[in-house]
PAGU-991179 format. One record per residue (C-alpha): residue in three letters; x, y, z. Coordinates in steps of 0.25 Angstrom, whole numbers, padded with zeros to 4 digits, always signed. Example, Ala and Ser with C-alpha at 12.3 -4.5 7.8 and 13.67 -1.06 7.14 Angstrom:
<sites>
ala+0049-0018+0031/ser+0055-0004+0029/
</sites>
This chain:
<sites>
unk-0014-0099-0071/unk-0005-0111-0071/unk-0001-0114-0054/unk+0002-0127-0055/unk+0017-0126-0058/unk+0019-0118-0047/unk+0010-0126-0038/unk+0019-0138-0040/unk+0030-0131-0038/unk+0028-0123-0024/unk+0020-0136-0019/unk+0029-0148-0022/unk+0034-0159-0013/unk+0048-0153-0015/unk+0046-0140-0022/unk+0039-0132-0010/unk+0054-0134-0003/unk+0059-0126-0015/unk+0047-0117-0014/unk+0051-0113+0001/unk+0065-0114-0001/unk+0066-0102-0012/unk+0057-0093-0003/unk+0066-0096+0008/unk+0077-0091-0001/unk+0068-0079-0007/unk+0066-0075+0008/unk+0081-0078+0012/unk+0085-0067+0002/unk+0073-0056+0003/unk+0073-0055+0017/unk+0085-0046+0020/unk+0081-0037+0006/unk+0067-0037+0011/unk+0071-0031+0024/unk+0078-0020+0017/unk+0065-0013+0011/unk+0063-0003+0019/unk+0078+0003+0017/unk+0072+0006+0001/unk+0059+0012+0004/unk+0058+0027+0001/unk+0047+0033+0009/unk+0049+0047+0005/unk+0039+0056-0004/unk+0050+0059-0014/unk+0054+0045-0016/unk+0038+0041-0020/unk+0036+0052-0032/unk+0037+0050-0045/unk+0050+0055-0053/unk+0041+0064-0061/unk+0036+0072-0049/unk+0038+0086-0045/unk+0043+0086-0033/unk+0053+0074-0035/unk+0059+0084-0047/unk+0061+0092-0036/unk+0066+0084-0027/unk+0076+0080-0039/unk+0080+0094-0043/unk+0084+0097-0028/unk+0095+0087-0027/unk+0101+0099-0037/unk+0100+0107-0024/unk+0103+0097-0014/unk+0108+0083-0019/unk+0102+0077-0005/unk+0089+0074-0002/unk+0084+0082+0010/unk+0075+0080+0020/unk+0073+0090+0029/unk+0069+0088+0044/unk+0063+0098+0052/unk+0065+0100+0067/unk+0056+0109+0074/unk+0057+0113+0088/unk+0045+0119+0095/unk+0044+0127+0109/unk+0029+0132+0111/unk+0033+0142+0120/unk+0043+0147+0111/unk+0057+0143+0105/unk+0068+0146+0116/unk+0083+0151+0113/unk+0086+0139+0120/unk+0078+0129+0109/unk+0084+0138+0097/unk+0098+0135+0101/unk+0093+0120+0103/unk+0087+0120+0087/unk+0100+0127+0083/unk+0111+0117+0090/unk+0100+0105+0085/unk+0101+0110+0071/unk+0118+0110+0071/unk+0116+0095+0075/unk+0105+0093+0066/unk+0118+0096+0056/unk+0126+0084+0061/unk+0113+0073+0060/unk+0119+0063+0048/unk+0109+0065+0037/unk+0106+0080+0036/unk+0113+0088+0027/unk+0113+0101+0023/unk+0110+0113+0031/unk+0102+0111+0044/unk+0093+0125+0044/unk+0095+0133+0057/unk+0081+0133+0068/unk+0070+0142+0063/unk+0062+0149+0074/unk+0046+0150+0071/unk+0039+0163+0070/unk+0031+0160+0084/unk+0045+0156+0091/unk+0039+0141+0094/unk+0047+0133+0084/unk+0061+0131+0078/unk+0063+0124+0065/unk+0075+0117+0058/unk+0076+0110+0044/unk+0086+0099+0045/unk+0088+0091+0031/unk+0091+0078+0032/unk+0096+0070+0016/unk+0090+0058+0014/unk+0100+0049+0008/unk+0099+0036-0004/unk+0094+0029+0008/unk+0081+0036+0008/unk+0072+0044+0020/unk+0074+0031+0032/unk+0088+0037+0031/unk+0087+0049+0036/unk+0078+0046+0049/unk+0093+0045+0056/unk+0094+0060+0052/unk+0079+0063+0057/unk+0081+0054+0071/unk+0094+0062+0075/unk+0087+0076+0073/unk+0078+0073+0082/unk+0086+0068+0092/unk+0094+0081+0091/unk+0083+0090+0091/unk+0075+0085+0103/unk+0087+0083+0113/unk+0087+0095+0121/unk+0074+0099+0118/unk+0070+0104+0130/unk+0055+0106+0129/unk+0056+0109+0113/unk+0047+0102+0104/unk+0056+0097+0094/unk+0050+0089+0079/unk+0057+0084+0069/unk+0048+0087+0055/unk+0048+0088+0041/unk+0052+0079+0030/unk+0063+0070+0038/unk+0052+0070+0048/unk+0043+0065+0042/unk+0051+0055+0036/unk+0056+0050+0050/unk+0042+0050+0056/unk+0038+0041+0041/unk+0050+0031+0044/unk+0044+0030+0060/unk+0031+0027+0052/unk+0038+0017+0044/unk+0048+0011+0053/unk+0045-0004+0056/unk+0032-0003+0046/unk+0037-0017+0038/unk+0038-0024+0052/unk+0026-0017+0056/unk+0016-0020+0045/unk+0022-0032+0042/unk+0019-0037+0056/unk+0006-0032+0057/unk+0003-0039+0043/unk+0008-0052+0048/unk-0001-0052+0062/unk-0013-0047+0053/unk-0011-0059+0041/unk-0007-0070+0051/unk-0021-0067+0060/unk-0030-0068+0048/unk-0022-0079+0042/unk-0024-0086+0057/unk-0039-0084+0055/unk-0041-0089+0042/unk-0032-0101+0042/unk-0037-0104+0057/unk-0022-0112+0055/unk-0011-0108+0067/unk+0001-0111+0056/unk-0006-0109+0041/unk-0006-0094+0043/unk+0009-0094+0043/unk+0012-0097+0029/unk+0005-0087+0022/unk+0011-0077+0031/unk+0026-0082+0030/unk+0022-0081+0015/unk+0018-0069+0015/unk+0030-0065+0023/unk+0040-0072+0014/unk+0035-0064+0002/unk+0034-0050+0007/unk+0049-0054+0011/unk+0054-0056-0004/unk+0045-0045-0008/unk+0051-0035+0000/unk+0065-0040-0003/unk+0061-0039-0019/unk+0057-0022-0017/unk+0067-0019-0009/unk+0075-0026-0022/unk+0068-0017-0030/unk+0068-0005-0023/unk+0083-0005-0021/unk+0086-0007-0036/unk+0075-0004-0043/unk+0068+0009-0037/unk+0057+0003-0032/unk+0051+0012-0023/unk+0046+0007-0010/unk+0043+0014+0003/unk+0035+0009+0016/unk+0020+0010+0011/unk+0024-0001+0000/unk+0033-0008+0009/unk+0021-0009+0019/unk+0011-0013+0006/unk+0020-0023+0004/unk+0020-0030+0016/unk+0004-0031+0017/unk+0004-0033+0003/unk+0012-0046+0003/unk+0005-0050+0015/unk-0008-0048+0012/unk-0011-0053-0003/unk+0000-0064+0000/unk-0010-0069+0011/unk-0022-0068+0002/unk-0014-0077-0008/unk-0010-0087+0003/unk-0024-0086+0009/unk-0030-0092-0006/unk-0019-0101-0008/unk-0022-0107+0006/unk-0035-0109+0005/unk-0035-0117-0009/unk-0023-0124-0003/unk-0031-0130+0009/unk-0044-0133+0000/unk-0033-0141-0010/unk-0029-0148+0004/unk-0041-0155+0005/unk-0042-0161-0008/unk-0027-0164-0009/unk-0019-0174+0000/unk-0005-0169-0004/unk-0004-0154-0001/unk+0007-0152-0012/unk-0005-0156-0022/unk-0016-0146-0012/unk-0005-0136-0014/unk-0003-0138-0028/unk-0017-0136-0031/unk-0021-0124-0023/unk-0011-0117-0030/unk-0014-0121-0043/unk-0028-0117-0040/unk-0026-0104-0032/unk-0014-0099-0037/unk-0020-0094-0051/unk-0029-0085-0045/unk-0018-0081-0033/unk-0008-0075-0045/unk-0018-0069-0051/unk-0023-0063-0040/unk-0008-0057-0036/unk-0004-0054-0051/unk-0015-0043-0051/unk-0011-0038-0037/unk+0003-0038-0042/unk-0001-0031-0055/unk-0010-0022-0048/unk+0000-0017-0039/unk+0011-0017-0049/unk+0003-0004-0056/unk+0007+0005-0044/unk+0020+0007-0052/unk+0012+0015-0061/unk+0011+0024-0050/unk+0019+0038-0050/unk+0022+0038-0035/unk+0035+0030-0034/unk+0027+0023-0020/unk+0016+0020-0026/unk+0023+0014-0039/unk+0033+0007-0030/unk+0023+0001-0022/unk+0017-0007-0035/unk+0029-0016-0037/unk+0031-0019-0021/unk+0016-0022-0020/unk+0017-0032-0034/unk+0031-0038-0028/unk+0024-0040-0015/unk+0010-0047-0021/unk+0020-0056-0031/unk+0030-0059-0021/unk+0019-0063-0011/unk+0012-0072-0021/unk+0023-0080-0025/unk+0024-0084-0010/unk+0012-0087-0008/unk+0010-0095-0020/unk+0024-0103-0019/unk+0031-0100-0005/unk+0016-0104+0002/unk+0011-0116-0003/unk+0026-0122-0002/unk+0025-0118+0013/unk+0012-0124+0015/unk+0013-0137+0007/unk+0026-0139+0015/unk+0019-0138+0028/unk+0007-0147+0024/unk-0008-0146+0028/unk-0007-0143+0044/unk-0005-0129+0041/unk-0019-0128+0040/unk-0021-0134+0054/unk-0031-0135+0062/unk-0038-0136+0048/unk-0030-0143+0041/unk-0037-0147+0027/unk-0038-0162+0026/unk-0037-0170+0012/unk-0051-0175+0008/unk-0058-0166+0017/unk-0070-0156+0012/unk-0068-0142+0007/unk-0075-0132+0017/unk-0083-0127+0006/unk-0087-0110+0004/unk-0100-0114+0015/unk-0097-0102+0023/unk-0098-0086+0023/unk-0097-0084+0008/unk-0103-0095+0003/unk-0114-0089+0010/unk-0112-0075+0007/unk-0113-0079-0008/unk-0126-0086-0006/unk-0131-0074+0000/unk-0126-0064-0013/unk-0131-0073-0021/unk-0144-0071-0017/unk-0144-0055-0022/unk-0131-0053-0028/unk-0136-0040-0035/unk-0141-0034-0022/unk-0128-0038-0015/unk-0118-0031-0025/unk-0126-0018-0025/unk-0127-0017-0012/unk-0113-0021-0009/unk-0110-0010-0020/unk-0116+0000-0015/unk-0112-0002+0002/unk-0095-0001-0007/unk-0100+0012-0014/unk-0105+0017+0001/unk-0090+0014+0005/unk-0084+0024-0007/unk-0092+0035-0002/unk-0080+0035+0008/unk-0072+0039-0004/unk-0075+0055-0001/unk-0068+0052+0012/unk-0055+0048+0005/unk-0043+0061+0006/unk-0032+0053+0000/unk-0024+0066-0004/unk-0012+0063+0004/unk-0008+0062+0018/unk-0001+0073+0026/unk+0013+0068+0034/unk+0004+0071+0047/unk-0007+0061+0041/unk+0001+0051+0035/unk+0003+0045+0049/unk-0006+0039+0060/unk+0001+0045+0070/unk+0006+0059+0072/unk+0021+0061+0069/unk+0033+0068+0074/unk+0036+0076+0059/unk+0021+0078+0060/unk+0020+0086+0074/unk+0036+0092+0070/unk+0026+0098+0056/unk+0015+0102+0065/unk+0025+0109+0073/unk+0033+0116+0063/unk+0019+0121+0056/unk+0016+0128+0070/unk+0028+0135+0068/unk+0034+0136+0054/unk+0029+0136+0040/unk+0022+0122+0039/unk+0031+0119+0026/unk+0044+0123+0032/unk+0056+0110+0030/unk+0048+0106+0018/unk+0047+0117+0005/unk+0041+0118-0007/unk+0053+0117-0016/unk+0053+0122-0030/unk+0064+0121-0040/unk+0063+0128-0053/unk+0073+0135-0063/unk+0081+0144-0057/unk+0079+0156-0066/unk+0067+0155-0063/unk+0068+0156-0047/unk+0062+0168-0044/unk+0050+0165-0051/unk+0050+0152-0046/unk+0051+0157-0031/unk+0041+0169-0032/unk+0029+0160-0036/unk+0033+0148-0026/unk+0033+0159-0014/unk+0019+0165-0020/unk+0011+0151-0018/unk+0001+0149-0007/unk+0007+0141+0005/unk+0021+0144+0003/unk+0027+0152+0012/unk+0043+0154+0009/unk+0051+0152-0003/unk+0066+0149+0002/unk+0075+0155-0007/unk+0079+0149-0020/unk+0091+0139-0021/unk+0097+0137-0036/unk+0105+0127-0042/unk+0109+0120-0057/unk+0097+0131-0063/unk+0086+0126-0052/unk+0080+0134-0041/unk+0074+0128-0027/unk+0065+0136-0020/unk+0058+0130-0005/unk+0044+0136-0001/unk+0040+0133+0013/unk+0024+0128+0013/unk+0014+0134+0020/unk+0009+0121+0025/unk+0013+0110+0029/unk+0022+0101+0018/unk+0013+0089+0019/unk-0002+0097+0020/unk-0012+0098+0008/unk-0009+0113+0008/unk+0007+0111+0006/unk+0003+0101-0006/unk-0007+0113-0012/unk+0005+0123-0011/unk+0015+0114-0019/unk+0005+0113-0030/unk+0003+0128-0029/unk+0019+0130-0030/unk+0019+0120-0041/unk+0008+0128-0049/unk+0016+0142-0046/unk+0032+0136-0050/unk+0028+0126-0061/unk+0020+0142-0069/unk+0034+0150-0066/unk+0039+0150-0083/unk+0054+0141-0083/unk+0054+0138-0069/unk+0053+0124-0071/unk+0048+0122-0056/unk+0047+0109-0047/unk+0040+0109-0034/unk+0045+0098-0023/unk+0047+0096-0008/unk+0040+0087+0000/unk+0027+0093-0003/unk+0028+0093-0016/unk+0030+0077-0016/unk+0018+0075-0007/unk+0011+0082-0020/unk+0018+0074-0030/unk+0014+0062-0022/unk-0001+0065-0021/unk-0002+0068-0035/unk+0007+0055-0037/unk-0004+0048-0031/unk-0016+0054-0038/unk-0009+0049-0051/unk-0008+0036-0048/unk-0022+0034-0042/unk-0027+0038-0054/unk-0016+0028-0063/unk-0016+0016-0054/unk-0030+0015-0049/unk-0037+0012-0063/unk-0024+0004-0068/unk-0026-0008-0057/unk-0042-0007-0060/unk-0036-0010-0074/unk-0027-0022-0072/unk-0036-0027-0062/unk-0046-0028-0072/unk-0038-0034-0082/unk-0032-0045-0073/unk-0047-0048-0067/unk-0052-0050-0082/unk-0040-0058-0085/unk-0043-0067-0073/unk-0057-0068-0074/unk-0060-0066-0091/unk-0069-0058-0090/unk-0073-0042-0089/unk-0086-0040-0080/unk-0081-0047-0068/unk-0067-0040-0068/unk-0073-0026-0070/unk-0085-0028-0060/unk-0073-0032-0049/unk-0066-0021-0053/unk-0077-0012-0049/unk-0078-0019-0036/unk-0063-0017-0032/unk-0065-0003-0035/unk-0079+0000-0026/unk-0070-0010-0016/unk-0060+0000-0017/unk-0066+0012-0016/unk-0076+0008-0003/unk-0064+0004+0004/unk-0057+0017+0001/unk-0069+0024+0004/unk-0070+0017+0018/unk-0056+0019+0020/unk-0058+0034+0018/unk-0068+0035+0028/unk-0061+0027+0039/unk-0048+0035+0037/unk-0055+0048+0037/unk-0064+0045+0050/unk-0058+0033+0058/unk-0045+0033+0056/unk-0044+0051+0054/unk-0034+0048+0044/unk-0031+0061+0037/unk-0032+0056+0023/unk-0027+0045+0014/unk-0013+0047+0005/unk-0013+0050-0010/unk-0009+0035-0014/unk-0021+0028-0005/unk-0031+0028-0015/unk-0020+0019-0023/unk-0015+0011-0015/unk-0028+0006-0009/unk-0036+0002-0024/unk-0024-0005-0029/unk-0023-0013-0017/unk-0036-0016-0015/unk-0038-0019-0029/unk-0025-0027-0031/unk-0027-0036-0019/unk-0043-0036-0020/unk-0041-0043-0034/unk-0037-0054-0028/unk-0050-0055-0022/unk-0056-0053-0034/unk-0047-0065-0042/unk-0050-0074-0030/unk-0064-0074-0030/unk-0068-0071-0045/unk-0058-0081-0050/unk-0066-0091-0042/unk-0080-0086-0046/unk-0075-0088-0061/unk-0067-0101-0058/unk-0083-0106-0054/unk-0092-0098-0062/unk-0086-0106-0073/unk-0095-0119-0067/unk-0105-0113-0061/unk-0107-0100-0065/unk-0106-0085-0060/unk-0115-0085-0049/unk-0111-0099-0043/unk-0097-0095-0045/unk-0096-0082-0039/unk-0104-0090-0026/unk-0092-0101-0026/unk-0081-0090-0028/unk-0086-0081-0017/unk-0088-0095-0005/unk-0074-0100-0013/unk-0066-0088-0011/unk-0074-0079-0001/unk-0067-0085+0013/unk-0050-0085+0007/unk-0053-0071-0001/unk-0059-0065+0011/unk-0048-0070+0022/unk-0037-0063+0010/unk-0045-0051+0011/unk-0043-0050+0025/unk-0027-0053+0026/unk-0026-0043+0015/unk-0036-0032+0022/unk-0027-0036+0036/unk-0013-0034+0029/unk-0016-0021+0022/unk-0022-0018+0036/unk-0008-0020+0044/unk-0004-0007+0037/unk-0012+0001+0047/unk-0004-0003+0056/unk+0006+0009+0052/unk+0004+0023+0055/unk+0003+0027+0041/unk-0008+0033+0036/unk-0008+0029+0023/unk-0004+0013+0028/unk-0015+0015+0036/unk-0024+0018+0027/unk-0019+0009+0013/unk-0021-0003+0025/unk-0033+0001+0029/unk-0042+0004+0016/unk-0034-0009+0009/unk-0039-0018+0021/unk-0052-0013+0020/unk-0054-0012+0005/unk-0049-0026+0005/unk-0060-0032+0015/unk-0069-0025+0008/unk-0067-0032-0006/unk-0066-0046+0002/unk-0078-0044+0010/unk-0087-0038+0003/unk-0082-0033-0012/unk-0077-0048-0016/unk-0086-0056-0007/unk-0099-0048-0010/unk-0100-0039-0022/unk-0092-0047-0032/unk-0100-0060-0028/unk-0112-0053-0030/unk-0109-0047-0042/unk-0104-0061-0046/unk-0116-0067-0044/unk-0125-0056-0049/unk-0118-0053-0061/unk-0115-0068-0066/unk-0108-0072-0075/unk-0107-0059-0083/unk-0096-0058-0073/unk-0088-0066-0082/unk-0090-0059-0096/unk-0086-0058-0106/unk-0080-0073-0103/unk-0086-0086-0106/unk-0089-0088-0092/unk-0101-0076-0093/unk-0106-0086-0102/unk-0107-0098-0088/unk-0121-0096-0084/unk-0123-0098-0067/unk-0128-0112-0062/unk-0143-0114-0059/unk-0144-0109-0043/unk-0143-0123-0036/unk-0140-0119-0022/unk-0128-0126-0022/unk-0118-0118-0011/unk-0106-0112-0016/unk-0098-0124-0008/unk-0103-0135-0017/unk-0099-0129-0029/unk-0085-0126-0022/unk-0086-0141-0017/unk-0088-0146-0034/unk-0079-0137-0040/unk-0063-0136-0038/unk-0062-0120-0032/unk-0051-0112-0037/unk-0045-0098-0038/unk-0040-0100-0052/unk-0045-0091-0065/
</sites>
């Protein structure tokens, strides 16, 4: 790959200037659009299926009914020694005012006394408007103020859909300055230790910072005009996304840059060099990522498929700063950057002398042993596969902390019909509304059928659940209502409501697990066999990434289940955690295996894969633990599903540096030989007589690069 253009361009005498000068324009102009992504996210269920899906043809055909999109908000009031006259005249004059609140329309329905006496209940619908859900939290924050004055020793909760939605947007309010703080003080520390340099750890940092900038400005662009879909968990991927393998690029472009100051005076020409000879494996490396990502949009959920492009944006977008904006910013400020260490012209090249120099001798020695047992201690962590429950999460699970909706639900179940404010709707043909309506009221777990209301030919028909909307057996019900309507003969009938969607979406998810998964295994293959031409070595590091990937799920399941009493894991996890842990692990891969084959090509397999591993081992582990530490930062959030995406990527990603890069592949490496390379000539490269020579005198006769 040709570098050497853009070497001279980003690290000219006069050139850098213009280098800086047009990111300070890019940023000059992203700024204020970036700052306006939040105002496009949609973090609602319906705005996440898939056109095609069931209950968003519901939710379509009852704009016939209603052209606004209602949210209803349940307010329920709770005396345990028994509703008073005094607190029904309360609810009643609360729900005359509940009228007046800007944002509900429609008819506010009257209080409803429970059966034990305890509780009163009142359905206030709220329409959500072309600005999304965030609008109406106005709405939401006014009914509560109006039902809770004047309580007097009345247990008042505000539930349901707009509930839950207020209690989300809590959840999510200040996340981007949140994570992205958090992200910043956990990069900056490990940066701090690696560069043991008060100032050098800046630059990667305002780098990094610079590019998440333009990308966010690029995605709210396109999620203004283009319908992009975005919502908070990709906003939030995003950020540690940029961060992450952005500082894993600036970490390899850094080191090769102060190795090339040593053997350069001129820091234009050290510059110029290290990018000529990292750069290639640097593009390669964030083209896969990129593609990688970029075959989410094959996904049916609208966040999952949105999410592909604003992860691809971010990896490109944090690229180009980090191969342009980076090394203009470090040329300009010369060599004491590096202080107290600052590299000297002329001086020796710390060779590989330390740890995984040492660690390679001591593979080397039984690599066959090594990679067995190393196999087998991975296929011990799967076993933690049979912990894993990722069929969705309830809204009382889906937060770390107990929330107000959630104790206004528990409430209202005590009392009510646990699926009263959120139906079961079905629309059908209208001839055929009697039929349709007998067999909806016959299914198990629905306890009411409303009475029919018709319009243009269609008939809409609201079952009350049995259970709770958001429980497992709510979810069974809908598909036992869909298997009654869908055998009535013309009726034509659709099932939606909000539970309804949490099927589709689950469903939704399945499908893409099962489309995605084997597609990036697939163009991860390809690109490794492009890169290293050759078949054995890419389908053996296939292999690994996939046991990587499954001993870190399976860890993850057993630490979710047992430390951190997580209920279970969401629908798309499974997902989202392979494709970044196989995406980002590539790099790793690239790294380290470009270098093998750069020196297997003089000194064969065994003495390459020795060099590669001292060569590359220090950089690729301390990129492995920026990464593990920004994916980490999104535990820092009290989602569940944050939580637990951050927590199975940061291990599943120390887990490859540490051991699955460092160890099995080395051995592997060393045990197979150069049948790693076939069918290419380099199989044909027999290894050098064992000499005893160290890994570091090889390094010290031979140029090292990251090129392929």
């Amino acid at each position: 790959m040709a570098t050497g253009g853009l070497a001279r361009l980003v690290c000219g005498r006069w050139s850098k200037w213009i280098v800086l000068a047009l990111w300070v324009v890019i940023l000059a102009i992203a700024a204020p659009l970036a700052g306006k992504l939040t105002g496009v996210e949609k973090n609602d269920n319906s705005a996440w299926l898939p056109s095609g899906a069931e209950a968003t043809q519901v939710a379509d055909l009852q704009k016939q009914f209603n052209p606004d999109d209602i949210v209803p908000a349940i307010v329920v009031y709770e005396r345990a020694g028994g509703i008073t006259q005094a607190d029904q005249d309360k609810a009643a004059a609360d729900a005359k005012a509940f009228a007046t609140v800007e944002g509900v329309t429609g008819q506010v329905t009257p209080p409803v006394l429970s059966q034990d006496k305890q509780a009163l209940l009142t359905i206030v619908p709220i329409k959500v408007d072309a600005d999304g859900w965030d609008k109406i939290l106005d709405s939401v924050d006014s009914i509560k103020t109006i039902s809770s004055t004047g309580a007097a020793g009345l247990e008042v909760h505000l539930t349901g859909p707009a509930g839950n939605a207020a209690d989300s947007a809590s959840a999510f309010q200040g996340i981007d300055g949140t994570l992205l703080y958090t992200t910043l003080i956990v990069v900056a520390v490990i940066l701090l230790i690696t560069y043991r340099s008060p100032v050098l750890w800046l630059f990667p940092i305002i780098t990094a910072g610079v590019a998440l900038t333009t990308a966010q400005a690029v995605i709210y662009l396109l999620a203004k005009h283009a319908g992009l879909v975005v919502n908070a968990q990709s906003a939030g991927i995003l950020t540690v996304l940029v961060f992450g393998a952005g500082t894993d690029y600036a970490l390899l472009l850094v080191a090769r840059y102060r190795e090339e100051l040593r053997k350069h005076d001129d820091r234009h020409e050290a510059m110029m060099m290290a990018l000529h000879r990292a750069g290639p494996a640097i593009i390669a490396s964030a083209a896969t990522v990129a593609v990688g990502m970029s075959i989410l949009t094959l996904a049916d959920l609208n966040s999952t498929s949105g999410l592909g492009p604003v992860a691809a944006l971010g990896i490109v977008v944090g690229l180009l700063a980090m191969i342009t904006l980076l090394p203009a910013l470090l040329v300009i400020c010369g060599r004491w950057l590096f202080w107290p260490a600052r590299p000297k012209y002329g001086t020796a090249e710390p060779t590989a002398t330390g740890f995984y120099a040492k660690l390679g001798a001591r593979i080397g020695r039984r690599p066959r042993a090594v990679w067995i047992g190393t196999a087998l201690a991975l296929g011990v962590m799967c076993l933690g596969l049979l912990q894993l429950n990722a069929n969705g999460l309830s809204t009382a699970d889906s937060f770390t902390t107990k929330q107000p909706s959630v104790v206004g639900e528990e409430a209202m179940s005590r009392h009510f019909p646990a699926g009263g404010g959120q139906p079961v709707t079905v629309i059908a043909n209208a001839a055929q509304a009697d039929q349709v309506r007998q067999v909806f009221a016959g299914v198990d777990g629905i306890t009411a059928v409303a009475d029919p209301v018709t319009k243009n030919g269609l008939v809409q028909l609201d079952g009350t659940l049995a259970s709770a909307p958001d429980s497992k057996a709510a979810q069974a019900t809908v598909d036992r209502v869909r298997d009654a309507v869908h055998a009535v003969p013309g009726a034509n009938a659709k099932v939606g409501g909000a539970t309804a969607m949490v099927v589709d979406i689950n469903a939704a998810n399945r499908h893409d697990n099962q489309l995605i998964i084997p597609l990036v295994l697939l163009v991860v293959l390809v690109i490794l066999s492009l890169l290293l031409r050759a078949i054995v070595a890419p389908l053996i590091l296939i292999a690994t990434v996939v046991l990587s990937f499954a001993a870190a799920l399976g860890v993850s399941a057993l630490v979710f289940r047992h430390l951190f009493n997580f209920a279970g894991e969401d629908t798309s996890f499974p997902l989202f955690v392979f494709v970044f842990l196989v995406a980002l692990g590539i790099d790793y891969n690239i790294f380290l295996m470009t270098r093998v084959r750069e020196e297997a090509r003089t000194h064969g397999t065994r003495r390459g894969a020795l060099i590669g591993l001292a060569a590359t081992g220090g950089v690729i582990t301390s990129a492995g633990i920026v990464l593990a530490g920004t994916f980490a930062a999104l535990g820092s959030l009290p989602l569940v599903a944050f939580a637990e995406i951050g927590f199975a990527v940061a291990f599943g990603v120390l887990l490859d540096t540490l051991i699955v890069r460092s160890v099995l592949v080395t051995a592997l490496n060393l045990d197979i030989g150069r049948h790693m390379w076939w069918p290419s000539k380099l199989a044909q490269v027999r290894d050098e007589p064992e000499s005893g020579a160290a890994p570091q005198e090889a390094l010290s006769s031979s140029e090292p690069e990251l090129t392929h």
